[in-house]
C-alpha positions as CSV (number, residue, x, y, z in Angstrom):
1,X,107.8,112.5,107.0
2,X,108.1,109.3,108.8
3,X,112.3,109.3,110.2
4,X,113.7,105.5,109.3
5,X,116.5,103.8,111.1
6,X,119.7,103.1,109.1
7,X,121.1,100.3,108.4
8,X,124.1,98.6,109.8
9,X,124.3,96.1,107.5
10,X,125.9,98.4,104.2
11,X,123.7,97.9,101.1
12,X,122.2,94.3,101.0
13,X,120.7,92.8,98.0
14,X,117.2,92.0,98.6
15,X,114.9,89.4,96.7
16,X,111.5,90.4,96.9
17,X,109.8,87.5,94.6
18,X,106.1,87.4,93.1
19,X,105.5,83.8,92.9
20,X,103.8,84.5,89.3
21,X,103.9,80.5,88.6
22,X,102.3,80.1,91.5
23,X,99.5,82.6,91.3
24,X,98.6,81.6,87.5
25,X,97.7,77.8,89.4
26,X,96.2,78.7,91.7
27,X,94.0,81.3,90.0
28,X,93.6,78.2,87.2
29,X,92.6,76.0,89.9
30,X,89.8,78.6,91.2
31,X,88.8,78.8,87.8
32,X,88.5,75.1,87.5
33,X,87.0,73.6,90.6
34,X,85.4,77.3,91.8
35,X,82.3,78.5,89.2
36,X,80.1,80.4,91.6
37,X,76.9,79.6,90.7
38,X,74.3,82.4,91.5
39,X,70.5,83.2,90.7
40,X,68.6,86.3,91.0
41,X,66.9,88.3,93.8
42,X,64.5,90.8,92.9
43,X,63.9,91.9,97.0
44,X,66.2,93.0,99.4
45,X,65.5,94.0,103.3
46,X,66.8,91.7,106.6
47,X,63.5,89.6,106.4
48,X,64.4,88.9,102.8
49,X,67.9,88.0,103.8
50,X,66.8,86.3,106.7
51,X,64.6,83.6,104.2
52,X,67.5,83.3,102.0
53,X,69.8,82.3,104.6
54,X,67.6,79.9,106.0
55,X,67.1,77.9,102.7
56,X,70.6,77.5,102.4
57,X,71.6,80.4,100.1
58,X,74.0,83.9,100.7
59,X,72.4,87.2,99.7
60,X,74.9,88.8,97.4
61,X,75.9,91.6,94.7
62,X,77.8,92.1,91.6
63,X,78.7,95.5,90.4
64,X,81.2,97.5,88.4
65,X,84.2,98.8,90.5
66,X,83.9,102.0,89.2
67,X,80.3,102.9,91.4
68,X,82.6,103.2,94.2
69,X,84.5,106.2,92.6
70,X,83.5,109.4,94.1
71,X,83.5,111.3,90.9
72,X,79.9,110.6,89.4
73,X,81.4,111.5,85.6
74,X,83.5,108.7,86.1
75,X,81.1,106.3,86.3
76,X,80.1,103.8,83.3
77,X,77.4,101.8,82.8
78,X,76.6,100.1,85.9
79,X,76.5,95.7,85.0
80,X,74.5,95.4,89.0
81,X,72.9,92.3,89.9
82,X,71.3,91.8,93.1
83,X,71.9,87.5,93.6
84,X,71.7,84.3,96.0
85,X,74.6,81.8,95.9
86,X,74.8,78.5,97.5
87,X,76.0,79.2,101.0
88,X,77.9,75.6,100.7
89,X,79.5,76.6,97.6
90,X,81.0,79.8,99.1
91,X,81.7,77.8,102.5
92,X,84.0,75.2,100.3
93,X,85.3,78.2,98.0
94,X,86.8,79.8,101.7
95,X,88.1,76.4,103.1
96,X,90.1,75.7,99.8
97,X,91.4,79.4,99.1
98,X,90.9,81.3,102.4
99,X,91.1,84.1,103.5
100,X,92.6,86.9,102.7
101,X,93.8,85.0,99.3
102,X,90.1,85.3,98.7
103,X,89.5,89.1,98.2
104,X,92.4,89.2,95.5
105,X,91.4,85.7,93.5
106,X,89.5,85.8,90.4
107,X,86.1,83.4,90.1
108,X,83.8,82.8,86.9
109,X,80.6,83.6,88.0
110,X,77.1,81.8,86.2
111,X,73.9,83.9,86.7
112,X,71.3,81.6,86.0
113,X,67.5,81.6,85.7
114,X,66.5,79.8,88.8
115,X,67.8,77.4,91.3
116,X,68.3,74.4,89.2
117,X,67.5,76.1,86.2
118,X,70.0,75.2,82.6
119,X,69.2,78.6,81.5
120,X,72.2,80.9,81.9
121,X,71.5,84.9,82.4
122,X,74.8,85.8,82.0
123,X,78.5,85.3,83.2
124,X,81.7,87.0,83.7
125,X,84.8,86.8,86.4
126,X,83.8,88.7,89.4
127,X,86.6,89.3,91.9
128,X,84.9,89.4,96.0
129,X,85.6,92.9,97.5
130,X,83.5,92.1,101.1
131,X,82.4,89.3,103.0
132,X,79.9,90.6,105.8
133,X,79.5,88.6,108.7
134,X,78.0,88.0,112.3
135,X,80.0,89.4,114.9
136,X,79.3,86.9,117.0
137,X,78.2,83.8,114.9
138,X,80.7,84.4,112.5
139,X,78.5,83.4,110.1
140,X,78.7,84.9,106.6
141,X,76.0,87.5,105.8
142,X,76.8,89.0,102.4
143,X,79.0,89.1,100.0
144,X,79.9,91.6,97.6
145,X,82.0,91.1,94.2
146,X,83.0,93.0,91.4
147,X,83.2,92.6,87.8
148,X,86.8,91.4,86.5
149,X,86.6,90.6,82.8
150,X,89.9,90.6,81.0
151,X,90.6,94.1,79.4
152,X,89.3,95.8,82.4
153,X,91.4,97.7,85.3
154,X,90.6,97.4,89.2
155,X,92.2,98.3,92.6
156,X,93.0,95.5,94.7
157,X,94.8,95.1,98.2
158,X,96.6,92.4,97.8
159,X,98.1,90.1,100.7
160,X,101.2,90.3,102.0
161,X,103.3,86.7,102.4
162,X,106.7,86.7,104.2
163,X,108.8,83.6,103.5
164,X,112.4,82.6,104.5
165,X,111.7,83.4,108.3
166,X,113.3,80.0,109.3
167,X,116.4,80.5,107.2
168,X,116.9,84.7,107.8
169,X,120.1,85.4,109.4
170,X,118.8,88.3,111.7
171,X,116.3,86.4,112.9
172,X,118.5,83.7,113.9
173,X,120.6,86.1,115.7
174,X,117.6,87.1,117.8
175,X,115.9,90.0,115.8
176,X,112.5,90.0,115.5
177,X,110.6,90.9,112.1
178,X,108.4,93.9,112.2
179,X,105.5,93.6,109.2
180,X,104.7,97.0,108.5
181,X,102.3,96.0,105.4
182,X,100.0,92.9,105.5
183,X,98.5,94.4,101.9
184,X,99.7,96.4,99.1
185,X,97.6,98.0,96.7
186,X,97.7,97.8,93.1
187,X,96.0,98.9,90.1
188,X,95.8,95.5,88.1
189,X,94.5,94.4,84.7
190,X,91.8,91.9,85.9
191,X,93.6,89.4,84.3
192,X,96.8,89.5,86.2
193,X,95.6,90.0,89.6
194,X,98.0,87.8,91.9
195,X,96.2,86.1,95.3
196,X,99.4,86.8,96.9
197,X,102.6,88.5,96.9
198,X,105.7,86.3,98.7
199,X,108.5,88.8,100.6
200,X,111.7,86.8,101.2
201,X,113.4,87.5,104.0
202,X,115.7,84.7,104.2
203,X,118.7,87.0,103.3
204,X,118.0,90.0,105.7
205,X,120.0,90.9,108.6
206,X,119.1,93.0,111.8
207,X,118.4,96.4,110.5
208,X,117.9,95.1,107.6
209,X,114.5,96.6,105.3
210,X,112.0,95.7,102.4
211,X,110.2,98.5,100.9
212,X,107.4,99.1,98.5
213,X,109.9,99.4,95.6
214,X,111.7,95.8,95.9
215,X,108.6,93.8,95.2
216,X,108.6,92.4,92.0
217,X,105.1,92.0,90.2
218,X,104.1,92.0,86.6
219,X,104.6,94.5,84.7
220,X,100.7,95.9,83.9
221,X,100.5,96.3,87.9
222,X,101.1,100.0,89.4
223,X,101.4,100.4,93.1
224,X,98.8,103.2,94.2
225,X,101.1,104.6,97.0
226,X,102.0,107.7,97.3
227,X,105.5,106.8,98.4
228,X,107.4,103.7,97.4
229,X,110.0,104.3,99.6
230,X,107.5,103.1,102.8
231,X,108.8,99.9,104.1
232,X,107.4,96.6,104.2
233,X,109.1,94.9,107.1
234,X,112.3,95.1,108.9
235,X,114.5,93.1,111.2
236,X,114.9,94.9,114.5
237,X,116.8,93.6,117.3
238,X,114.2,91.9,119.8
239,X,114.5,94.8,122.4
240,X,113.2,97.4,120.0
241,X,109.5,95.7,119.6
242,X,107.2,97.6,117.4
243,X,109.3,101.0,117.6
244,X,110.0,101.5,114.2
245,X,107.6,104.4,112.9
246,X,104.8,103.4,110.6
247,X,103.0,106.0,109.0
248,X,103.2,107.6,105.8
């Protein structure tokens, strides 16, 4: 059990705020401007790849969450499509959104016949789990997405936002904010998945703490932690650094 420094600051009110307005435009907005427009593969192998990538287009999957889970019984009918998107689509997709907004944002997704083709295979929202990439290029690689139709349940880390830094009254006193979490993972109807969680500190003092508990998200979401009373950040005076414990 992970020891936690007390606070000298008595019991302070914290607002922990999920910018819910905030997430329902933006995900409308991905929705609007962002229909990923894929076609099939029927090969895979890097020489495969390889071709794909130099004719413009981003070797990618689509799967249901649940071929990740470990217990086999578990597993439902599996919706897999091997695919090839547009590498400039996805390239504008991450300059709009980026990242990490763009592992925890919803995006319809159009399987269709052939490049150019009007005939649609089939569709769905698909939320991206990976983005594989040259380590040295940088380059994008591979992407791998999920399926997230309404009705249907998936884990998602979701980011982390601190707000209020400019305003916080420990800070301005010369504290420094440790960030314990950048994600917290959730179990969310695909239909409520927020990009982004905000965490405002513009009230906190030194010694001051957020935890897992305080954050306010819709109710359908359930934190998959083990303990809720892990903290998110804290305000520690400057000479303490990074000393606060952080494991579970």
């Amino acid at each position: 059990m992970a020891k936690w420094w007390r606070s000298t600051a008595g019991h302070v009110r914290t607002v922990v705020t999920n910018q819910r307005a905030s997430s329902s435009i933006l995900q409308f907005q991905s929705a609007s401007y962002h229909t990923i427009q894929a076609i099939p593969r029927e090969y895979t192998g890097s020489r495969v790849s390889t071709k794909d990538r130099i004719q413009g287009r981003t070797p990618a999957v689509v799967f249901t969450q649940n071929l990740l889970d470990r217990n086999p019984t578990s597993r439902q009918v599996s919706r897999k499509h091997l695919l090839t998107a547009e590498t400039k689509q996805i390239k504008a997709i991450l300059n709009s959104i980026e990242l990490p907004f763009f592992c925890s944002t919803r995006f319809p997704l159009q399987i269709r016949a052939g490049s150019g083709s009007s005939h649609l295979l089939e569709s769905g929202n698909v939320l991206p789990i990976k983005i594989h990439r040259d380590e040295e290029t940088g380059k994008i690689l591979n992407l791998v997405f999920v399926w997230a139709d309404d009705g249907s349940e998936l884990k998602v880390d979701v980011p982390v936002v601190f707000k209020g830094e400019d305003v916080c009254p420990g800070l301005n006193k010369g504290g420094s904010l440790n960030r314990f979490r950048t994600s917290l993972k959730y179990l969310c109807p695909a239909e409520h998945i927020p990009p982004k969680i905000e965490v405002d500190v513009s009230n906190l003092d030194i010694g001051d703490r957020v935890f897992m508990r305080d954050v306010e998200v819709h109710p359908s979401l359930k934190l998959l932690s083990k303990n809720e009373t892990m903290p998110i950040c804290k305000i520690v005076p400057t000479s303490l650094g990074n000393q606060e414990p952080t494991g579970e």
